[in-house]
FIPAGU-396386 format. One record per atom (N, C-alpha, C, CB): residue in three letters; atom name; x, y, z. Coordinates in nm, 4 decimals. Glycine has a CB too. Layout:
# residues N
r / a / east / north / up
Ala / CA / X / Y / Z
...
//
This chain:
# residues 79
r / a / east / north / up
Unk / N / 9.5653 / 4.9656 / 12.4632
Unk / CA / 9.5025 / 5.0915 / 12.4991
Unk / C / 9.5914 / 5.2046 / 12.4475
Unk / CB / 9.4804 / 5.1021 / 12.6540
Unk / N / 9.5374 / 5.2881 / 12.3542
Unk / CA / 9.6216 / 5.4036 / 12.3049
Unk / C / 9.5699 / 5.5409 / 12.4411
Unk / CB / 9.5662 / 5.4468 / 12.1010
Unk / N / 9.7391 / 5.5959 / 12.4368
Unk / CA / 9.6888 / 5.7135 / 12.4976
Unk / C / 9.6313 / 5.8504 / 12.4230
Unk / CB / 9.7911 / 5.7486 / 12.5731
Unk / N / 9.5628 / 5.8989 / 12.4675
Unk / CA / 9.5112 / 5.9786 / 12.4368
Unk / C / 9.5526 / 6.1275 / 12.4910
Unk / CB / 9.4076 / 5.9345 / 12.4541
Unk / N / 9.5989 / 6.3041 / 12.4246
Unk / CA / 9.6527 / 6.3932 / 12.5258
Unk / C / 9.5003 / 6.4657 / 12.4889
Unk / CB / 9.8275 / 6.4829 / 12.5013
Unk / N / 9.4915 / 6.5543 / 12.5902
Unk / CA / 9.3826 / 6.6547 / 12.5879
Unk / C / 9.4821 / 6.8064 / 12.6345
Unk / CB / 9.2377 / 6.6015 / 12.7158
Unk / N / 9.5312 / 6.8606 / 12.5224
Unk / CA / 9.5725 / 6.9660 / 12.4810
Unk / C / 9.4947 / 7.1210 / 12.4996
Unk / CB / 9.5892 / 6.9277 / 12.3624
Unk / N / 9.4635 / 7.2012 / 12.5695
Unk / CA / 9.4241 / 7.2864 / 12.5054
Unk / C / 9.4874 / 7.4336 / 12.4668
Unk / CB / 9.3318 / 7.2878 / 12.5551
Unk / N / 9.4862 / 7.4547 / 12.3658
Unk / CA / 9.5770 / 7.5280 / 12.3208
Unk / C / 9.4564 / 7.6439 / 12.2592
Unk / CB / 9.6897 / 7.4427 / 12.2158
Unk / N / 9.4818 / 7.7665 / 12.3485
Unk / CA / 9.3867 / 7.8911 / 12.3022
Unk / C / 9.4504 / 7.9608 / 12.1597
Unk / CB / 9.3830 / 8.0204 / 12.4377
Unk / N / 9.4644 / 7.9288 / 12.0247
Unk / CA / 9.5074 / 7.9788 / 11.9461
Unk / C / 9.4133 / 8.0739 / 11.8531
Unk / CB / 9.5662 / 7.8894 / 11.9005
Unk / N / 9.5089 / 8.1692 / 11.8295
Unk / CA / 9.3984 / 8.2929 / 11.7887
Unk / C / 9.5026 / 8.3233 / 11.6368
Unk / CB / 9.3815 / 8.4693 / 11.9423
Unk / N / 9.4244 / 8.3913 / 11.5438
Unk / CA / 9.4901 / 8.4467 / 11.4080
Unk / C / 9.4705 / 8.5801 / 11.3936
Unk / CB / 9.4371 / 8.3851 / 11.2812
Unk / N / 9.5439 / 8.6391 / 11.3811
Unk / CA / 9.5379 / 8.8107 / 11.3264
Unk / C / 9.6396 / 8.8758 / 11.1813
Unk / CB / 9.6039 / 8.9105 / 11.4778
Unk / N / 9.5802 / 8.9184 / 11.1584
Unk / CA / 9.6364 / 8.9838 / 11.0004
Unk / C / 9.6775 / 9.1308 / 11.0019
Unk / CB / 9.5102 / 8.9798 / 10.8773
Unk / N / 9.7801 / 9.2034 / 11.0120
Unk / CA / 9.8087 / 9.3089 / 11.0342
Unk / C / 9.7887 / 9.3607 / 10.8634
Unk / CB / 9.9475 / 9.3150 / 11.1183
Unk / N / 9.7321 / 9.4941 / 10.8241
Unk / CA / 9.7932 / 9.5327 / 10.7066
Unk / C / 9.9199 / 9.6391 / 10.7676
Unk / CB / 9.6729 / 9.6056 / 10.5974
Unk / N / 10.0414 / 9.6071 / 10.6981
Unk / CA / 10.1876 / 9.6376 / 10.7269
Unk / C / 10.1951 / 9.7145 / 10.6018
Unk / CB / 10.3017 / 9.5056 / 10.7466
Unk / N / 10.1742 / 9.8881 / 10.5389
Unk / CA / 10.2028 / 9.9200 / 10.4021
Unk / C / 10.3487 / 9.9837 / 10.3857
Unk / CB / 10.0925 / 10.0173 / 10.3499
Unk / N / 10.4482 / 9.9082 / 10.4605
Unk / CA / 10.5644 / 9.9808 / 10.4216
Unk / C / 10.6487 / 9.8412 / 10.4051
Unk / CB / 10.6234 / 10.1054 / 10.5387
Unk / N / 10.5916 / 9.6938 / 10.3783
Unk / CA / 10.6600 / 9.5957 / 10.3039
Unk / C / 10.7056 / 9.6358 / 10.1867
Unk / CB / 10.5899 / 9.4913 / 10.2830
Unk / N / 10.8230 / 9.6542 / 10.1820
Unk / CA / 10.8254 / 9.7027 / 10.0499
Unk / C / 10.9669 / 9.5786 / 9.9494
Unk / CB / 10.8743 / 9.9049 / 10.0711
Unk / N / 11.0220 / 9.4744 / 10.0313
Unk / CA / 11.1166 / 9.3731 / 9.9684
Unk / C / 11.0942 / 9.2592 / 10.0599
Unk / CB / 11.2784 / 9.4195 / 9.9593
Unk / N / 11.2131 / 9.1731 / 9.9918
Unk / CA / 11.2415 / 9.0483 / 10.0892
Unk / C / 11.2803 / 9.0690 / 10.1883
Unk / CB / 11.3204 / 8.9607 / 10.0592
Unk / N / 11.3840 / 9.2070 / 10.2195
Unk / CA / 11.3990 / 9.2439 / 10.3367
Unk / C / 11.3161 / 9.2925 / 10.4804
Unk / CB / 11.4545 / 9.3078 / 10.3035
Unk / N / 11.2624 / 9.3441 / 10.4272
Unk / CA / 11.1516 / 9.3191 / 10.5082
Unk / C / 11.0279 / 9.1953 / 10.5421
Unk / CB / 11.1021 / 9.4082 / 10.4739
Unk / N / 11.0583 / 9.1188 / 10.4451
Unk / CA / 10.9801 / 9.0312 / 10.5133
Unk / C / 11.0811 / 8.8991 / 10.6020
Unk / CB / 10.8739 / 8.9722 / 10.3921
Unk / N / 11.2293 / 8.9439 / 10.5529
Unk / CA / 11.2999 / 8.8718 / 10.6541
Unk / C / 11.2892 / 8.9187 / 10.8139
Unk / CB / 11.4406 / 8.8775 / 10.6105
Unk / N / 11.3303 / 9.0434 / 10.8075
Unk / CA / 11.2803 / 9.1659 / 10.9097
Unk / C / 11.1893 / 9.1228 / 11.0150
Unk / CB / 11.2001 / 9.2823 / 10.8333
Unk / N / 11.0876 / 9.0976 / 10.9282
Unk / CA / 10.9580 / 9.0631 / 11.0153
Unk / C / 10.9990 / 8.9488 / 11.0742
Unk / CB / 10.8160 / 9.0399 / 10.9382
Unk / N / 11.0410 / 8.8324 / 10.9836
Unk / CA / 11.0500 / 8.6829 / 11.0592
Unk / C / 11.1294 / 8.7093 / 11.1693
Unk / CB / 11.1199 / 8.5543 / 10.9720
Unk / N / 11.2408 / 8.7747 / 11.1424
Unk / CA / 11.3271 / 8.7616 / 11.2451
Unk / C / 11.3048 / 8.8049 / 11.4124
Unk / CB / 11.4271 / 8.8282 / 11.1929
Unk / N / 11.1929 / 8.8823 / 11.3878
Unk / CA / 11.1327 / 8.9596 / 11.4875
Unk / C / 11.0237 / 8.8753 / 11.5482
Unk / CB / 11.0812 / 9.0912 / 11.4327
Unk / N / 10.9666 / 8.7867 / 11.4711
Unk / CA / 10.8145 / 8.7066 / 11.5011
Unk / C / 10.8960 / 8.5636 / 11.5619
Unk / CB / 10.6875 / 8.6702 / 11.3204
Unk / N / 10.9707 / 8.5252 / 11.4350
Unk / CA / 10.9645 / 8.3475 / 11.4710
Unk / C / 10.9693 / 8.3070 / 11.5703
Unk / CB / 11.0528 / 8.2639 / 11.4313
Unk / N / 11.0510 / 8.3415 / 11.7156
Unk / CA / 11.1106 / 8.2812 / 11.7978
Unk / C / 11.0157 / 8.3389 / 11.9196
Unk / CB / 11.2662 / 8.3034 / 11.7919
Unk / N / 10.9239 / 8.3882 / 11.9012
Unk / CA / 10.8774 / 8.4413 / 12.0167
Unk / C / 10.7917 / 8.3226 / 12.0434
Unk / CB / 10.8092 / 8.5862 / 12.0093
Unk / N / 10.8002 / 8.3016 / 12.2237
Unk / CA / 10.6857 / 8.1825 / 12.2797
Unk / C / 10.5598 / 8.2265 / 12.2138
Unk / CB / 10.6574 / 8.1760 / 12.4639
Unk / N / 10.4733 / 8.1268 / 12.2057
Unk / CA / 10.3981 / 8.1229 / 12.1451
Unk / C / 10.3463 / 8.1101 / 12.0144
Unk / CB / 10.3849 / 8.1667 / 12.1769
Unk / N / 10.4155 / 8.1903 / 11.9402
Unk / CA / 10.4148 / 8.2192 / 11.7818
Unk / C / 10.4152 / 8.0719 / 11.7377
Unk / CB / 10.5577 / 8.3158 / 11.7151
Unk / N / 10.2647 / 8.0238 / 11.6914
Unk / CA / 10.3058 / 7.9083 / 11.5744
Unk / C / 10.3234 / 7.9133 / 11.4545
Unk / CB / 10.2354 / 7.8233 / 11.5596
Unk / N / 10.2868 / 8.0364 / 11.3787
Unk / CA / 10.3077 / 8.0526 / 11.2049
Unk / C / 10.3194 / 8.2325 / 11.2221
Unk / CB / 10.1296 / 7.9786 / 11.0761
Unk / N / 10.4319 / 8.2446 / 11.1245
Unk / CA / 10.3643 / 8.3788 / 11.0746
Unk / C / 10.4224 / 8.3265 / 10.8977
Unk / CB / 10.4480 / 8.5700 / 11.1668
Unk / N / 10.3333 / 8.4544 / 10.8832
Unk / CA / 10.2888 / 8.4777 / 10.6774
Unk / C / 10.3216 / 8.5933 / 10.6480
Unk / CB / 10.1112 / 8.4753 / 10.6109
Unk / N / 10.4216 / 8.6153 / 10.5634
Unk / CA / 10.4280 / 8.7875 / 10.5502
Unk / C / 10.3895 / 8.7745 / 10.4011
Unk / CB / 10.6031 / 8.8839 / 10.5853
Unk / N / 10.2881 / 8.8414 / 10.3395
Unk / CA / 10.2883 / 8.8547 / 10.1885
Unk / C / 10.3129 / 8.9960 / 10.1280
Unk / CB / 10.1553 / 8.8075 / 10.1373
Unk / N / 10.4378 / 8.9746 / 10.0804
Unk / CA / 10.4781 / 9.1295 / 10.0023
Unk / C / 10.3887 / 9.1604 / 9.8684
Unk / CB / 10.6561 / 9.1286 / 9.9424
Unk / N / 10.3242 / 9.1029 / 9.8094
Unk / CA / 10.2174 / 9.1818 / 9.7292
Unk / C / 10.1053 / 9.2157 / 9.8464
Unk / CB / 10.1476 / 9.0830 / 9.5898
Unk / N / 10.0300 / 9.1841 / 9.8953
Unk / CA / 9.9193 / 9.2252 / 9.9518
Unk / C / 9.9924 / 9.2977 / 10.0929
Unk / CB / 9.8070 / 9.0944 / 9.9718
Unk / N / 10.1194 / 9.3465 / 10.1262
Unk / CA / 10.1733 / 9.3861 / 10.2433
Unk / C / 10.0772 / 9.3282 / 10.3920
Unk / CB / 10.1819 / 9.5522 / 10.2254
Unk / N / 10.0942 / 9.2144 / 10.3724
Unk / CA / 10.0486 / 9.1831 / 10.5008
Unk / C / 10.1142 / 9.0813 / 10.5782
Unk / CB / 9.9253 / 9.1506 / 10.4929
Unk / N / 10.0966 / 9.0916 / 10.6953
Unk / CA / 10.1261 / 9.0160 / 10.8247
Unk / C / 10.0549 / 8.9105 / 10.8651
Unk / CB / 10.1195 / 9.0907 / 10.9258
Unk / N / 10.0704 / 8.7905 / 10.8622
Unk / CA / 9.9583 / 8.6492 / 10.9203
Unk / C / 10.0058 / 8.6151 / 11.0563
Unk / CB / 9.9693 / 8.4824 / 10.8185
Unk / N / 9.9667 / 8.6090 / 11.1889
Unk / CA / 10.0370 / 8.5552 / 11.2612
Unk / C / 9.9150 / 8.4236 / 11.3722
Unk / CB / 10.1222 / 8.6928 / 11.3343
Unk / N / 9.9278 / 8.3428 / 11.3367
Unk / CA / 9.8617 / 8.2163 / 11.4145
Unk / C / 9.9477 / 8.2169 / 11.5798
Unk / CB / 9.8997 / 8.0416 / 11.3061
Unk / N / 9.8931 / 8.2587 / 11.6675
Unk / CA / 9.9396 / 8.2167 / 11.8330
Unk / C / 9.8700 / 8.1805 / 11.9274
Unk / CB / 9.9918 / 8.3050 / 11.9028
Unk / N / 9.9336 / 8.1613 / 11.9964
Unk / CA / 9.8851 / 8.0647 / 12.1147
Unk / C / 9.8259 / 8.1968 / 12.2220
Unk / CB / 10.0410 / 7.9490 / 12.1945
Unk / N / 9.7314 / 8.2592 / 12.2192
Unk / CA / 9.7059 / 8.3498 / 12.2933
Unk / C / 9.6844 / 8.3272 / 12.4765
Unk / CB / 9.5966 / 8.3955 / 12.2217
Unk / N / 9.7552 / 8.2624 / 12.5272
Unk / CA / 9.7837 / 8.2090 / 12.6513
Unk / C / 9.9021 / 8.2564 / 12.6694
Unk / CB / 9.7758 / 8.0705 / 12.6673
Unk / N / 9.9833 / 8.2403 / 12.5780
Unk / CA / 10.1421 / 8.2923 / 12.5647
Unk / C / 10.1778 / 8.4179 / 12.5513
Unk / CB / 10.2074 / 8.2442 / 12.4588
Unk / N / 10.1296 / 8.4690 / 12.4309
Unk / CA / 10.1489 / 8.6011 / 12.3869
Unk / C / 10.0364 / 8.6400 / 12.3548
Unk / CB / 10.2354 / 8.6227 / 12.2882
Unk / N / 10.0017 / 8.7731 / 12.3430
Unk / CA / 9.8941 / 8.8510 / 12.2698
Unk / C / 9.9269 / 8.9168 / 12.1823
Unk / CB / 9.8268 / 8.9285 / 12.3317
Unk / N / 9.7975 / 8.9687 / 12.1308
Unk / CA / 9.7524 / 9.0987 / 11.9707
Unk / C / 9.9284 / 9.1678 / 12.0217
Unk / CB / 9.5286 / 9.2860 / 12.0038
Unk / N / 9.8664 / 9.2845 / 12.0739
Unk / CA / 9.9681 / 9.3822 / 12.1288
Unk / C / 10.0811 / 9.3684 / 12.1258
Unk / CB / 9.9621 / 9.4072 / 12.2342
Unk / N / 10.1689 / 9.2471 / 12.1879
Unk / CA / 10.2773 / 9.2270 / 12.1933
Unk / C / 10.3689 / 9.2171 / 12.0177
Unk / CB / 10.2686 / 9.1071 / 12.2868
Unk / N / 10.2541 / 9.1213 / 12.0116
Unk / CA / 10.3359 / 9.0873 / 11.8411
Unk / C / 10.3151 / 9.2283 / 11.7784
Unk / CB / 10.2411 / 8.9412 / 11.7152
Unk / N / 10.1876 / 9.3325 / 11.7444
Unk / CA / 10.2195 / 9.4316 / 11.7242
Unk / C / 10.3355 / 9.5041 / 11.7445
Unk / CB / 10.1547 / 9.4661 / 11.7554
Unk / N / 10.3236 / 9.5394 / 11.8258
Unk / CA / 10.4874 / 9.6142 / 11.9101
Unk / C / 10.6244 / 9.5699 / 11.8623
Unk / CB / 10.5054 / 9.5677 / 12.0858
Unk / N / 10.6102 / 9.4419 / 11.8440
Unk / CA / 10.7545 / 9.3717 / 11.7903
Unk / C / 10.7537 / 9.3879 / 11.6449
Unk / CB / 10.7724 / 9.2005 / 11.8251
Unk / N / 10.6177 / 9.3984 / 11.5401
Unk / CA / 10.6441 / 9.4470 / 11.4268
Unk / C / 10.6571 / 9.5534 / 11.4494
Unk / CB / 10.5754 / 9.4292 / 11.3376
Unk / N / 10.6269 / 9.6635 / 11.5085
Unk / CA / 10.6546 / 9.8425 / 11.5048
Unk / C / 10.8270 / 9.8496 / 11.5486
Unk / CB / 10.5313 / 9.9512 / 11.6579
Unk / N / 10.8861 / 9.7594 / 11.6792
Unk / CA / 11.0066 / 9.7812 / 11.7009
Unk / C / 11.1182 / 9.6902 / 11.5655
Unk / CB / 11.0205 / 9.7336 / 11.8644
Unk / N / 11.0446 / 9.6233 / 11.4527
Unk / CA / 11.1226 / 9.6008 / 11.3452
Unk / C / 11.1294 / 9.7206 / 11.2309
Unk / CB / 11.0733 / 9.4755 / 11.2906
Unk / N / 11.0825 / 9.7975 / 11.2810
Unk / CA / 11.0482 / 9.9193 / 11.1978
Unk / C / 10.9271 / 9.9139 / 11.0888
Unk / CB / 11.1742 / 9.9544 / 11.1224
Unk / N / 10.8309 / 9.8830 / 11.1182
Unk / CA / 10.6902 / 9.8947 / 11.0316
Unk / C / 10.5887 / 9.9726 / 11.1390
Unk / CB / 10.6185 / 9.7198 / 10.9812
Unk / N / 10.4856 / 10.0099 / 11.0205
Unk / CA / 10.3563 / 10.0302 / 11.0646
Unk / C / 10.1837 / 9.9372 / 11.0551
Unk / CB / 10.3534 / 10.1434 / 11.0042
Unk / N / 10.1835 / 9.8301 / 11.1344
Unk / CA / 10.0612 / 9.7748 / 11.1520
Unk / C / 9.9950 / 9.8160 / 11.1734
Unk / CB / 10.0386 / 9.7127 / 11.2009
Unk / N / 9.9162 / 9.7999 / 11.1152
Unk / CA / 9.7503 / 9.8172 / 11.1465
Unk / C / 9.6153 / 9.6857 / 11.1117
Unk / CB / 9.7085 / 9.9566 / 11.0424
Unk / N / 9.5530 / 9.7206 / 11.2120
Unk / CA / 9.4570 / 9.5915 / 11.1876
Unk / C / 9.2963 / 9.6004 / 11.0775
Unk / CB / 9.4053 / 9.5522 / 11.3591
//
């Protein structure tokens, strides 16, 4: 008999456009600010298209919060 888990995990995706990516530094910036937060399962920063990917567990964290933590890395999101 295999076990079986029944998981549910409320995960939500949002894409910030961020137009002041402007290096690697900043997209380290960002990680450093995103990775470790509960919840957070992926983020994506793409410096050509200046944007923000962030996949979470919206049980954990919300929109808002991760916003806020990109504005307190010094950017401007917008959705």
């Amino acid at each position: 008999m295999s076990a079986r888990y029944n998981c549910t995990v409320n995960l939500k995706e949002t894409v910030w456009w961020t137009p002041d990516i402007s290096c690697e530094g900043c997209v380290r910036s960002i990680h450093r600010a995103l990775d470790d937060v509960d919840g957070v399962q992926q983020v994506e920063v793409d410096l050509l298209q200046k944007t923000v990917r962030v996949v979470y567990d919206a049980q954990r964290v919300d929109e808002a919060q991760l916003q806020h933590l990109i504005e307190e890395a010094g950017f401007t999101p917008s959705l």
